[in-house]
C-alpha positions, 0 to 999 in steps of 0.5 A: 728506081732504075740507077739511070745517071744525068751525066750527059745533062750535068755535063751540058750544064757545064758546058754552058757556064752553069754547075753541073755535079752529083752525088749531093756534093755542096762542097763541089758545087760551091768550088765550081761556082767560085772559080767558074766565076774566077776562071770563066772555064768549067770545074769538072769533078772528079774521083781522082786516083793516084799512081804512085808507080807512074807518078800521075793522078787521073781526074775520072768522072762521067760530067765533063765539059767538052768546052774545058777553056769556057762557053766562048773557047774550042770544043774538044771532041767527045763521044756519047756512051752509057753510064759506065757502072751501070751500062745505062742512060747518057754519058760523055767521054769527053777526050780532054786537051793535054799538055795543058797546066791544070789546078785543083780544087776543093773549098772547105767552109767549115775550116776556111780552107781551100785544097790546092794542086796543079798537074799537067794534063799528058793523056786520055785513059780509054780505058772502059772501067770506071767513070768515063772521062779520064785525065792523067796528069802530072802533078807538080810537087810531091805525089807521095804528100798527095797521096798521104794527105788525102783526107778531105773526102774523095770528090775534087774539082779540076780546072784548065789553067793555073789558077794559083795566083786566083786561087791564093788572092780569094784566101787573103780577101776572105781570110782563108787558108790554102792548103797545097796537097802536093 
């Protein structure tokens, strides 16, 4: 097999209200699914990388959406390009809005628990390493408890909005926890 990615159709799927991921992640798609539903807005997963130095965490994955505020809101712009690891196939750089409040998420059924932060979106990160898209963002609370808490695995799931009183409510319905990281 030649590595080619999908990242172009995972990121149509999105764009169309429908769950565009990688990787095998269930718990990713399980997230998407719920606060697509919740927000009517598309989840983007993400490696996130944490800067301590520059008190940011950068959201990077090659799936965007470039409709982030749902099928029905403005397009952000975008640019085709290969897959970064591999220089092959389909990719978008999806140059996202900032100065937006973003939630994120990860839902975890076996312990009946949702991961939880916000940050506020400040740039876009050209830079051509690693995944294409690329959000830094500011998050709100304490970085160094984000940084130290990040046991759940590396994937999570990035939503435009303040999804906090959505996110809260599901847990008291269901009978979960919210886990704030930061």
């Amino acid at each position: 097999m030649s590595g080619i990615c999908s990242c172009i159709d995972f990121s149509c799927l999105n764009r169309n209200s429908l769950v565009g991921g990688c990787e095998g992640d269930i718990r990713s798609a399980a997230t998407m699914t719920a606060f697509q539903i919740l927000s009517g807005r598309p989840g983007m997963i993400s490696d996130p990388v944490i800067d301590t130095s520059k008190r940011q965490i950068i959201y990077a994955h090659c799936v965007a959406s470039n409709k982030v505020f749902g099928p029905d809101g403005p397009e952000n712009p975008y640019t085709i390009m290969t897959h970064s690891e591999d220089r092959q196939g389909a990719s978008i750089r999806s140059i996202l809005p900032v100065d937006y409040m973003t939630t994120t998420l990860q839902i975890n059924q076996n312990r009946k628990e949702i991961l939880f932060h916000m940050a506020k979106g400040i740039s876009n990160d050209p830079d051509d390493r690693a995944c294409r898209t690329k959000l830094c963002a500011e998050p709100v609370g304490d970085i160094e408890k984000l940084f130290r808490f990040w046991d759940w695995g590396w994937h999570r799931v990035t939503f435009y909005g303040d999804l906090k009183e959505p996110v809260f409510a599901l847990a008291d319905a269901i009978g979960w926890k919210v886990v704030e990281e930061a």
